[in-house]
N, C-alpha and C positions, 0 to 999 in steps of 0.2 A: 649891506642895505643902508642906502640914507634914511629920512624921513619917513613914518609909518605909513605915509598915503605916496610915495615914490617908488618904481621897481625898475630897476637898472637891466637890461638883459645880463643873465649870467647869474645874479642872485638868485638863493634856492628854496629862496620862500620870498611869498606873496602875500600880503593881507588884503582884505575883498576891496578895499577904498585906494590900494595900488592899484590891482586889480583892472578894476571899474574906471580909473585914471587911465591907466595905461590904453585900453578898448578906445576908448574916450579919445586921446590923443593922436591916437594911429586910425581912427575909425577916416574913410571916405572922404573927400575935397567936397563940400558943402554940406555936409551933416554938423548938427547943431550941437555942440559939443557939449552942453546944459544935458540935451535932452539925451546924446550918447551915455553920459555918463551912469545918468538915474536908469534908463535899458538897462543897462549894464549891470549897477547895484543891485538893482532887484532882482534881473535871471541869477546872481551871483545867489546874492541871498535866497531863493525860493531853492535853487538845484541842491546848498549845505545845508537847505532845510530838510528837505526829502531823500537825505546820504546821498548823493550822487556826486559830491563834493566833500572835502576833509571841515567836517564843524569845529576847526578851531580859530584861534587869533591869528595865524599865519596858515597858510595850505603850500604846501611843497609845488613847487614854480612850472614843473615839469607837467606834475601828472592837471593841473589846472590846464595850462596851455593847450594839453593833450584836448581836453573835453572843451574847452572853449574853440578849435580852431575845426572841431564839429559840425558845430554852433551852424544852424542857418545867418546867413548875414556878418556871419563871422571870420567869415572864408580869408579875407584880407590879411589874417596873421600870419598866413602861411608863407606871404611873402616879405615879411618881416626876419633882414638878416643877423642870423646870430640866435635868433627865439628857439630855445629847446622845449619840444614835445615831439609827441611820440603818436606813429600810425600803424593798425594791424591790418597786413598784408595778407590777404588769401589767397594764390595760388592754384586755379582750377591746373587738374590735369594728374599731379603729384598731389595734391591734397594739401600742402604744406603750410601751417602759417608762420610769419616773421615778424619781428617786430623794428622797426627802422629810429634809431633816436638815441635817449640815455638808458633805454631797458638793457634786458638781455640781449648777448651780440650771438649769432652764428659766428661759430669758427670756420674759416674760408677752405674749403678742403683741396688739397695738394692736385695739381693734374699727373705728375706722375705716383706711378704704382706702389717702388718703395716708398714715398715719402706719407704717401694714405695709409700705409703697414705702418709707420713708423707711428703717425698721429693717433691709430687706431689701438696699438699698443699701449702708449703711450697714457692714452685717456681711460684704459683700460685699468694699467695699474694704478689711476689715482682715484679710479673708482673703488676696487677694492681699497686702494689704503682707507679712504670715506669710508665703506661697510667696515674696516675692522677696530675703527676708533668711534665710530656709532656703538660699537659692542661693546668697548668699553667704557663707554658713557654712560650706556645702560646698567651696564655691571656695576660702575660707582655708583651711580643714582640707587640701585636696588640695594647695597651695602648704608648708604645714606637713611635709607628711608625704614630698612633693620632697625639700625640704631636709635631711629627718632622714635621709632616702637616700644624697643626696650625701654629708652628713658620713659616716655609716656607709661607704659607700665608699672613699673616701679614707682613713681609721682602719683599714679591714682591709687598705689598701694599703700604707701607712705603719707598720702592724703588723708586715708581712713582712719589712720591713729593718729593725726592732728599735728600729723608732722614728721612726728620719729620714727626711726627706722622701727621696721618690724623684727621684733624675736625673733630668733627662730630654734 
């Protein structure tokens, strides 16, 4: 990224005065580029103010574009080449939704038979390999969180005679 008030397409963060720049620059052939701007800053600022936007000093480039090309009047980003955001797809019929951009990808499924057995397999075993190393994550965490007990015990035991260990 250049300059804090500059946003290059391709950069993965945005700060609102990029932003608002950027709108500003690419807005319409006779829009007042003053008045684009402050539009701009303020829907920017009112949408992080009310969570609909990431409240920090940069917002991730992607998921901003996404809700700004929303945007009534804002439609024009979408034919801006190279801008990455992202649209969710509904699909009457199948019921299906997708999402088109830098989100999650659908994996394109095989027209022939083996090769759908093959993929289906395939994603099958790496789901279980997932399920059996979630297991064991759980297992260390639950071994982890034993031991932080026991110490804790003994600390509040040991706490009670002002330090030293306890007789026994």
């Amino acid at each position: 990224m250049g300059r804090r008030d500059e946003f290059r397409i391709g950069d993965p963060m945005i700060t609102i005065a990029a932003a608002a720049n950027f709108i500003a620059d690419h807005a319409p052939a006779g829009t007042d580029r003053d008045t684009a701007y402050n539009s701009a800053y303020s829907d920017i600022a009112y949408a992080r103010s009310i969570g609909k936007l990431q409240n920090r000093r940069a917002m991730d480039s992607t998921e901003f574009f996404t809700w700004a090309v929303a945007r009534n009047g804002w439609q024009y980003l979408k034919g801006i080449q190279g801008l990455s955001y992202s649209v969710n797809v509904m699909v009457t019929g199948v019921e299906m939704t997708t999402q088109i951009g830098d989100g999650p990808s659908a994996i394109p499924l095989p027209e022939d038979v083996s090769e759908l057995k093959a993929l289906v397999i395939n994603l099958t075993q790496q789901h279980e390999q997932s399920q059996r190393q979630n297991v064991r994550n759980v297992q260390e965490l639950d071994l982890y969180r034993d031991a932080a007990a026991q110490r804790s015990a003994i600390a509040s035991d040991n706490g009670r005679l002002g330090g030293r260990r306890k007789s026994k």
